[in-house]
matplotlib code that plots the C-alpha trace (Angstrom):
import matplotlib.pyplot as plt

x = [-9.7, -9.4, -6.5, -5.5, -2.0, -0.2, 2.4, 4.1, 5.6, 3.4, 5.8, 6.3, 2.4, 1.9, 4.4, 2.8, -0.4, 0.6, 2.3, -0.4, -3.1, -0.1, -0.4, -3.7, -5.9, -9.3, -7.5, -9.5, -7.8, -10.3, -7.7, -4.5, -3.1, 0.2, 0.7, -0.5, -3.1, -4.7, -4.7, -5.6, -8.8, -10.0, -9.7, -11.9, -14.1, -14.9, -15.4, -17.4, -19.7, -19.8, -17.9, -15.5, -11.5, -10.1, -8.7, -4.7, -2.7, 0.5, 2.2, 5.6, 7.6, 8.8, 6.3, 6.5, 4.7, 6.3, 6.8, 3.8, 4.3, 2.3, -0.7, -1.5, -1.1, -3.3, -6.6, -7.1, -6.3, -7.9, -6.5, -3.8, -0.8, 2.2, 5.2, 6.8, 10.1, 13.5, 14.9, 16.0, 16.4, 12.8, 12.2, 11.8, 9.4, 7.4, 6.7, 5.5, 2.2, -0.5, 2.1, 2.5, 5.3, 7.9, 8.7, 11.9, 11.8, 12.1, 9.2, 9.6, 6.9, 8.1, 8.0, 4.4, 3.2, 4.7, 3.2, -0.2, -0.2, 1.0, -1.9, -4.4, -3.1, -3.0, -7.0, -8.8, -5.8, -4.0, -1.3, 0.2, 2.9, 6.0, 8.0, 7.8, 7.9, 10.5, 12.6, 12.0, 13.1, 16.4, 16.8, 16.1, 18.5, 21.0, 20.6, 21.4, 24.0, 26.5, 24.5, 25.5, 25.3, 24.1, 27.4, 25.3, 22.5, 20.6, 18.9, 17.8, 19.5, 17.0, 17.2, 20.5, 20.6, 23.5, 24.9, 26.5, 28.4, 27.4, 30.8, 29.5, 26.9, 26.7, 23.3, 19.6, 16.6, 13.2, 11.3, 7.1, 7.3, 9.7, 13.5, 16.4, 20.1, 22.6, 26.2, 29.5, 29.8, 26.0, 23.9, 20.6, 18.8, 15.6, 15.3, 12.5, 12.9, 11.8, 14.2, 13.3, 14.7, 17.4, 18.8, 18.3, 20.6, 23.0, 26.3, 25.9, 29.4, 29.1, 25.7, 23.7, 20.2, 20.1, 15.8, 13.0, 13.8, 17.5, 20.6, 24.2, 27.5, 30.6, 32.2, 28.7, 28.7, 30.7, 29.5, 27.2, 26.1, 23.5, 19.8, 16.7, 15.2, 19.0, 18.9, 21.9, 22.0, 24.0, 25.3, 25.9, 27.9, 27.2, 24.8, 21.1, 18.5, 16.5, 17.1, 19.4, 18.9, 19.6, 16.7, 16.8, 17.3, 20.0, 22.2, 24.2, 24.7, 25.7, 28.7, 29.5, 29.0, 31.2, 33.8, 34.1]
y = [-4.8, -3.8, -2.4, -0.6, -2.0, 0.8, -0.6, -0.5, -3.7, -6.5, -9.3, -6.9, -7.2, -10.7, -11.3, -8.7, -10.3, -14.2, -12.0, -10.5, -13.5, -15.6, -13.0, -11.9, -14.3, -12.0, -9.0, -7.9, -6.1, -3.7, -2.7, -2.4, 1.0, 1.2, 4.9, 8.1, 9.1, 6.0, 6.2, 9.2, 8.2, 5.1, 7.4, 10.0, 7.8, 6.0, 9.1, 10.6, 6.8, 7.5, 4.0, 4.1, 4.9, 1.5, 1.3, 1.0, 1.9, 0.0, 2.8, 2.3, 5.8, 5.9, 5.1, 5.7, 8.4, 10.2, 9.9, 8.8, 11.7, 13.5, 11.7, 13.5, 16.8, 16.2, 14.8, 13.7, 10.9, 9.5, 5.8, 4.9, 4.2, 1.7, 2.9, 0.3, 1.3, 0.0, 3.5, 4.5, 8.3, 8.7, 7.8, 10.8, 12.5, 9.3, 9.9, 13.4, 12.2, 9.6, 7.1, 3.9, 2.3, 2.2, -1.0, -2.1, -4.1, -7.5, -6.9, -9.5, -11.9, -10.8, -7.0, -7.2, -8.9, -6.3, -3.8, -5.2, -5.5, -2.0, -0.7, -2.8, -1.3, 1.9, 1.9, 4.8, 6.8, 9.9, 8.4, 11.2, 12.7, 14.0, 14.3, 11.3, 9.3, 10.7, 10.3, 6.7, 6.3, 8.1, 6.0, 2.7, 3.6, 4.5, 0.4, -0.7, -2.9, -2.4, -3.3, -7.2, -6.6, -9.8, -11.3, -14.5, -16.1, -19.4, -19.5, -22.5, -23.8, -26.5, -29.3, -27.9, -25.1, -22.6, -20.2, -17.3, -14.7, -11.1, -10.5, -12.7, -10.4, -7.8, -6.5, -6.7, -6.1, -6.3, -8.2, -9.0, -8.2, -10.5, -10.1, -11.1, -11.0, -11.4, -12.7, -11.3, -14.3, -13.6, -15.9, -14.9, -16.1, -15.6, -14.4, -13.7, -10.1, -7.1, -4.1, -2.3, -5.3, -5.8, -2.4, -2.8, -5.7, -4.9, -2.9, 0.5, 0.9, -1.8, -2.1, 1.3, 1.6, 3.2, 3.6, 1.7, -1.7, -1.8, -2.0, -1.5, -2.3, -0.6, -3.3, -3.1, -0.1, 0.2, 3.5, 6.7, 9.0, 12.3, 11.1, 13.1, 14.8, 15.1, 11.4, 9.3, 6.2, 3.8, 0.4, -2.0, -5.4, -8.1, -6.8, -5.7, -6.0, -2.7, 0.7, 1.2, 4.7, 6.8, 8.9, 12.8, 12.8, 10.3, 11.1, 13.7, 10.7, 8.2, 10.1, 10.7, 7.0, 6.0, 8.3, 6.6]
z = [10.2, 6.9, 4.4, 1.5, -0.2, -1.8, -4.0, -7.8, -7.8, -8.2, -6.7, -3.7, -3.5, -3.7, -0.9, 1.1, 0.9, 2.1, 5.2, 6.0, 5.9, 7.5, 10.2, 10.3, 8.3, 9.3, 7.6, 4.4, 1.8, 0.3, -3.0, -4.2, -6.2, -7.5, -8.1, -6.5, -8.9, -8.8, -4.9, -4.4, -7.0, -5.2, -1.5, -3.0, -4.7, -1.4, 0.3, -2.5, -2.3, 1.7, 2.5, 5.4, 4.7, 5.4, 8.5, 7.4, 4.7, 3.6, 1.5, -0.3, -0.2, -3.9, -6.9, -10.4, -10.2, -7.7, -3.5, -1.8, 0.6, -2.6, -1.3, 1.9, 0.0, -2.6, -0.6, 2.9, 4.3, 7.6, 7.7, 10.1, 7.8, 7.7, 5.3, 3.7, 1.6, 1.2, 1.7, 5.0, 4.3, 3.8, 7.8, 9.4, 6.6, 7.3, 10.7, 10.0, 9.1, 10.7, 10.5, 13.2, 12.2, 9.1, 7.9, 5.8, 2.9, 2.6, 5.1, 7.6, 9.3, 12.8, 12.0, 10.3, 13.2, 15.9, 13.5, 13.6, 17.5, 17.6, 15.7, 17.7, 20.9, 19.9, 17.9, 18.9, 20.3, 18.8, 17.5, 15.2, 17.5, 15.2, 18.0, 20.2, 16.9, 15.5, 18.8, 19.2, 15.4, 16.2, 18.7, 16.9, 14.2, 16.6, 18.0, 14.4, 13.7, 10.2, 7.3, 6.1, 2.2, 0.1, -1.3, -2.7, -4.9, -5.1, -8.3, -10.4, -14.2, -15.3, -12.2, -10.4, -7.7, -7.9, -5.8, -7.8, -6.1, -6.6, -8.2, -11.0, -11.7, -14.0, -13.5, -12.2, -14.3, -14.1, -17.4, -17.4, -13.6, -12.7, -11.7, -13.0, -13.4, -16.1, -15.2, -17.1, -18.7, -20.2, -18.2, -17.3, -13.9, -12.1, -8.5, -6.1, -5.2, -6.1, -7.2, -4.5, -2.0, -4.5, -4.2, 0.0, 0.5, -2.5, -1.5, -3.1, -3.3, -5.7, -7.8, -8.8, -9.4, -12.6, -12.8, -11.3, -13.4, -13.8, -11.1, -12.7, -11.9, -12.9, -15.0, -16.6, -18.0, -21.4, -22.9, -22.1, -23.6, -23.0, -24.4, -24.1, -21.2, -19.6, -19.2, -19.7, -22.3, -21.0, -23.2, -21.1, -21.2, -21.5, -24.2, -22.5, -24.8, -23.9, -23.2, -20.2, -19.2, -16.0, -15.0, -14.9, -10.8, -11.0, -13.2, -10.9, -8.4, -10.8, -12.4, -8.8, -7.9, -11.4, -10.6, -7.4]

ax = plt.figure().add_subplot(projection="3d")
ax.plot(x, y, z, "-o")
ax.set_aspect("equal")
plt.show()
């Protein structure tokens, strides 16, 4: 079995990669893209060399380029696929295409695994069937329990651990691929996780994601103002030492989120 790991964020990568050899240590990885031009470049390069599509694709939904759903419009694509996303609304478009399964982020050991032995049982079968899919997803959502939003972090200060509530924090970003958070107090820590699980396990009622590298919250934000390309510049405090701006598709839903 071989794969192709879609993915824009290269801690999300690495962690994808020990699961999968945890899981599946015969597993080869045959590349990793990060955006949907450069996806859509290696697919048609392999098909234009005449080596086999690899036989699954872990594709994240939103990259910074764009929605992976892009992909399947732009070339074809003949590998069974495995969506991996932090974003729930993005479900049932998922299942409209050769999709197996949908995974949340954090991806989980168990869930890879059950993933895996899904796509092993089902080799050589149609497997692209909108509307059985898409009925077993409603009814999996439907079994969910209330969402349990992260109200706590363990992060290190020289030899001591702390735990620092998330109403310490006044926000996330995302410096030389790494994450971080700065308290209201100033303090800057380091934590293991993406923005992407970040923004899944933080209350939205409480913390914003402002672009791909920075989440807000509202005690965070001390001025705005319109910039460029009907963006919003944002200064935030305690004082962030780049450019804190809301994207062009977000900026409707953040006024409504700060107005909240």
């Amino acid at each position: 079995m071989n794969a192709l790991i879609v993915e824009d964020e290269e801690l999300a990568v690495r962690k994808l990669q020990k699961l999968l050899f945890e899981v599946k240590p015969d597993l080869t990885i045959e590349g990793v893209t990060a955006s949907i031009e450069d996806t859509v470049d290696w697919l048609e390069n392999r098909r234009a060399a005449a080596q086999p599509e690899p036989d699954l694709i872990f594709l994240d939904i939103e990259l910074a380029d764009g929605q992976s759903f892009e992909i399947f419009e732009r070339t074809l694509v003949k590998s069974t696929v495995i969506f991996t996303t932090s974003y729930d609304e993005y479900a049932l478009q998922a299942f409209k295409v050769n999709s197996i399964d949908y995974l949340l982020k954090p991806v989980q050991r168990d869930d890879l695994q059950r993933s895996l032995q899904k796509y092993e049982s089902l080799r050589g079968k149609p497997v692209n069937d909108p509307v059985h899919n898409i009925e077993k997803l409603l009814q999996q959502i439907q079994r969910q329990a209330p969402r349990d939003y992260r109200q706590r972090f363990l992060v290190r200060q020289g030899q001591r651990l702390l735990s620092v509530e998330v109403g310490e924090i006044a926000y996330f970003f995302t410096e030389d691929r790494y994450s971080f958070f700065t308290t209201h107090s100033g303090q800057k820590f380091l934590v293991d996780y993406t923005l992407d699980e970040l923004a899944d396990n933080l209350d939205p009622n409480r913390f914003f994601r402002i672009n791909r590298g920075v989440l807000v919250t509202h005690q965070a934000v001390d001025q705005m103002q319109p910039y460029f390309g009907n963006r919003l510049a944002l200064n935030l405090r305690p004082v962030f030492d780049k450019e804190a701006l809301v994207s062009r598709e977000k900026v409707s839903d953040f006024k409504t989120w700060m107005g909240k």
